[in-house]
Steps between C-alpha positions, in 0.01 A plus 500: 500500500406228722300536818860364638657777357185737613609407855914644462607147403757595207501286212814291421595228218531211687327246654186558679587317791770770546225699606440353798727692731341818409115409535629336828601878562238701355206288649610279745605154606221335438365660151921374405450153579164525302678663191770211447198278487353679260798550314524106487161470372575764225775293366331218529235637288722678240733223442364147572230318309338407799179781551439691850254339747202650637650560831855680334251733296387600817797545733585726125180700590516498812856654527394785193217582733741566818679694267227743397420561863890559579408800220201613635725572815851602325386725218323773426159553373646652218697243407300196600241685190761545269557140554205336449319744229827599315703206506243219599671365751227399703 
């Protein structure tokens, strides 16, 4: 489980920039937009030599920590403890 999935985003064998209609939908415009950016960054990271810069490991953090708060709002308390003691999501 990913805190993706943690928010109703269903995980699928593909790309992850084929995500990008669905966070568009689940969290907005904006948080969309930021998640192809990310998702550039990722492959960047996983498949070039080249290593992430200071200000992509941030935009990264930054984006995961919009993401916990979209939780904190979206899920319950119940599961927002089963995630981070249980499954150490966060």
């Amino acid at each position: 489980m990913t805190l993706h999935q943690a928010l109703g985003i269903e995980k699928k064998n593909c790309s992850v920039f084929a995500y990008e209609k669905e966070v568009s939908e689940k969290m907005g415009e904006e948080r969309g937009e930021a998640y192809e950016e990310i998702a550039r960054i990722y492959q960047k990271a996983a498949y070039s030599q080249s290593s992430v810069t200071e200000d992509e490991y941030m935009k990264m953090y930054t984006y995961m920590d919009a993401l916990l708060e979209a939780l904190k709002v979206h899920c319950s308390w119940r599961k927002r403890a089963v995630m981070k003691w249980v499954k150490g999501l966060y």
